[in-house]
N, C-alpha and C positions, 0 to 999 in steps of 0.2 A: 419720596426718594427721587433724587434727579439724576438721571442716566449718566454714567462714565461716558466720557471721550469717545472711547472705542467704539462702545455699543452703540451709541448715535451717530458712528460714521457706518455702522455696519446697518445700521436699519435704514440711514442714509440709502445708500448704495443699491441698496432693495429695492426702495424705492424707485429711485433714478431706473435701472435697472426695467424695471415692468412698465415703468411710464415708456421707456425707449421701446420696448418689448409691443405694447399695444399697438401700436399703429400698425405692425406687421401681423398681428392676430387678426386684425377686421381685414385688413386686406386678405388675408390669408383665407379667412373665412367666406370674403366677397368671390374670390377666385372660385370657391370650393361651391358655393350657390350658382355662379354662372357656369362651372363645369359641369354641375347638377341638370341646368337647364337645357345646356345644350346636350347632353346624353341625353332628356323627354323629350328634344325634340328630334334626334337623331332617331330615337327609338318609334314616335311617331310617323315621321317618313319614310320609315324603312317598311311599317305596316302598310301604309297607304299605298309606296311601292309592289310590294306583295299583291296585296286586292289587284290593283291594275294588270299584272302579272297572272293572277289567274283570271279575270276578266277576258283578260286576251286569249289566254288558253280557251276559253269556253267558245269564245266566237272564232276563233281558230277550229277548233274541232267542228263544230257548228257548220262553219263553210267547207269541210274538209269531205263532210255525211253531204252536203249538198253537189259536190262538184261529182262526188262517186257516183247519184244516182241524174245527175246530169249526162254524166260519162257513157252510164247503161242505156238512157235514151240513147242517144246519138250513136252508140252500136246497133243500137234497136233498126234505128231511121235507116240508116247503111245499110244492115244487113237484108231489111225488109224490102227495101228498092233496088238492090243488086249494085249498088256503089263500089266502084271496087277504085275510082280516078281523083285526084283530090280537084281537078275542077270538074267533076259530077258532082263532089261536095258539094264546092262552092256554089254551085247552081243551085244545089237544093236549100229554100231559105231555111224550112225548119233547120235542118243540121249544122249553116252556117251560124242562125241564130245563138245554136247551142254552142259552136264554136266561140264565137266570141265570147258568149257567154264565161265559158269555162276558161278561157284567158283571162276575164276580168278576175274570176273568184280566186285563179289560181296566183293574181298578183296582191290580190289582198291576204291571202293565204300566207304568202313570202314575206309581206310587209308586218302584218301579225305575229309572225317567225322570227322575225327582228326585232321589234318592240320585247317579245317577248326574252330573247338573249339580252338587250339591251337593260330592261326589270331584272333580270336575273344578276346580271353585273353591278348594278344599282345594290342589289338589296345585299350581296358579298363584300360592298366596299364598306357599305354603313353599317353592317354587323360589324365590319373588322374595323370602322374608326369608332364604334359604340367599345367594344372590346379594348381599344388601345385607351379610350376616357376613362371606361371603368378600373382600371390597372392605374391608371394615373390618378383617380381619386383617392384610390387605398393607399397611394402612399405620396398623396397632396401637399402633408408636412415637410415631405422630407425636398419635395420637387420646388424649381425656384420660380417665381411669376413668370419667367420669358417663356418657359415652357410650357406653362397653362395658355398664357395669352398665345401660345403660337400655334397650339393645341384647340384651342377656342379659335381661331382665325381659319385655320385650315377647317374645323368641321362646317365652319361657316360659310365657307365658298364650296364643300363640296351639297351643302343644306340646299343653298341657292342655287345650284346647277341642276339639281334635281328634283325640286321644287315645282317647277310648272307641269313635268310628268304625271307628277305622282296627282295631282287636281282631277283628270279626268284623261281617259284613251284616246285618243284621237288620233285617225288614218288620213290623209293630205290625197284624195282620189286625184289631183293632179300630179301627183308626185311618183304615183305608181307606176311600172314598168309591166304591161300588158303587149303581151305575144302577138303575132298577128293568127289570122285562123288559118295559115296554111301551115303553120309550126306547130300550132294545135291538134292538126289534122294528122301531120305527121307522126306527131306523138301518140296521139290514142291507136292509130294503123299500127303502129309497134309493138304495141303491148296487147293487140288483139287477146 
């Protein structure tokens, strides 16, 4: 039996119809695999973020137990030689020793403290653009490519901005800002 008119325009049309239809299905799909990837790797870096983060905590704390029982000396040294002048200090090498000492640990302390706020802001921002991906995948169909691609681009540069951190801790010892040991000196006199 050979199809009416109608019927063969209406299966026509179907057709036409999904042929026009597909191309925006695999795009649509393509979008949805590369939103896919870049939330693994946002969700990746945000871990690696993390580790570094508490990395730095440990050796933060770590020089924190050291500068304390640094501290106790150089009370020791002072009180055992009757120091009461901060250039009596300075004269005495042990005590200066530990002065500077405790400047150096106390700017890597700071700088530690920093990295550390700095991990912490890191891993807030890639929770929250993981969060804004995963909201935009559930409802991917309805979203239109500028918005994926623009969604895809920004996680991309914030991926790459934080990217060389997240590889490994590193403190720049030229970079630090260490006291000198009469400001050190000052300070621990204070808090006797």
């Amino acid at each position: 039996m050979k199809p009416t008119k109608p019927r063969y325009r209406s299966l026509l049309s179907v057709i036409v119809i999904v042929l026009l239809a597909l191309p925006s299905t695999v795009t649509a799909n393509r979008k949805d695999e590369l939103l896919r990837q870049t939330m693994a790797d946002i969700a990746l870096l945000n871990s690696q973020m993390a580790q570094r983060k508490t990395d730095a905590d440990g050796i933060r704390d770590a020089l924190s137990v050291h500068l304390e029982e640094i501290k106790t000396e150089a009370r020791h040294i002072w009180q055992e030689n009757g120091i009461n002048t901060e250039a009596d200090a300075l004269k005495n090498p042990r005590l200066l020793y530990d002065l500077m000492l405790m400047a150096e640990i106390q700017a890597y302390i700071d700088r530690y403290t920093q990295k550390i706020d700095n991990y912490r802001v890191a891993c807030d921002r890639l929770s929250y653009l993981y969060q804004q991906a995963d909201d935009d995948l559930k409802i991917v169909s309805t979203l239109s490519g500028m918005k994926i691609d623009a969604l895809i681009s920004q996680s991309e540069k914030i991926l790459d901005g934080y990217l060389p951190e997240a590889q490994t801790l590193f403190i720049q010892p030229d970079k630090l800002i260490i006291q000198t040991p009469e400001k050190i000196w000052r300070a621990l006199r204070s808090r006797k």
